[in-house]
N, C-alpha and C positions, 0 to 999 in steps of 0.2 A: 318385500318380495317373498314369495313363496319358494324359488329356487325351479329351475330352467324354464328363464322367462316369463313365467307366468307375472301380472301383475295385482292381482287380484280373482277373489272367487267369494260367491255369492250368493245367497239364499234366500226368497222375496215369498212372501205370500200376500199375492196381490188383489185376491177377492174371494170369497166365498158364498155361502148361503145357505142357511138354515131353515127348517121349516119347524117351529115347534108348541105344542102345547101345553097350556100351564092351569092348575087346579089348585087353589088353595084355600084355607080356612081360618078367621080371626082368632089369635090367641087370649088378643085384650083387644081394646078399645083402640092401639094403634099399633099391635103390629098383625100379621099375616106370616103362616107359614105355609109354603107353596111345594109343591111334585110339580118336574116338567119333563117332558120326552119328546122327540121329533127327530131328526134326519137331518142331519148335515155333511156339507159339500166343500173343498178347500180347494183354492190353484194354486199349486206350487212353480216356480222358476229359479233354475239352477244358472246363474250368469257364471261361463267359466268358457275359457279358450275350447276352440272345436275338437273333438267330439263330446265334451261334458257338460256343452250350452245347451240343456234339456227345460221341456218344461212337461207337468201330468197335475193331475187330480186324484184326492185323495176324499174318497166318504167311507158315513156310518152311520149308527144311529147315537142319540145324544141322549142321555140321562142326567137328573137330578134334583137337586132340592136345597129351598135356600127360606132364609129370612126377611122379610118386608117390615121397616120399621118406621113410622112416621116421625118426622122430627117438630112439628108443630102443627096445630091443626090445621095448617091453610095447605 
């Protein structure tokens, strides 16, 4: 219990979407190293007794960069 009545409280993100694109280039023979950037979208829902049962949406844009490494040739 959270204290006066309350029985619980809540925080869900229940779907999102992203849009993004990605560019990358062999280091070796089996890995890839990659840039990505695009725009992304979040729903947030707050479950909690009335008035704090809220739900919104949160964007931005998305940056980054990562590793690709093959673990066998298949």
């Amino acid at each position: 219990l959270l204290g006066g009545g309350v029985d619980s409280i809540s925080l869900n993100t229940d779907y999102g979407f992203d849009v993004l694109g990605r560019i990358g280039m062999k280091v070796n023979e089996a890995t890839l190293a990659y840039a990505l950037a695009g725009y992304s979208w979040q729903h947030f829902k707050l479950d909690a007794p009335a008035p704090l049962d809220v739900d919104w949406g949160s964007s931005g844009f998305s940056v980054g960069a990562g590793l690709e490494t093959a673990l066998s040739d298949k």
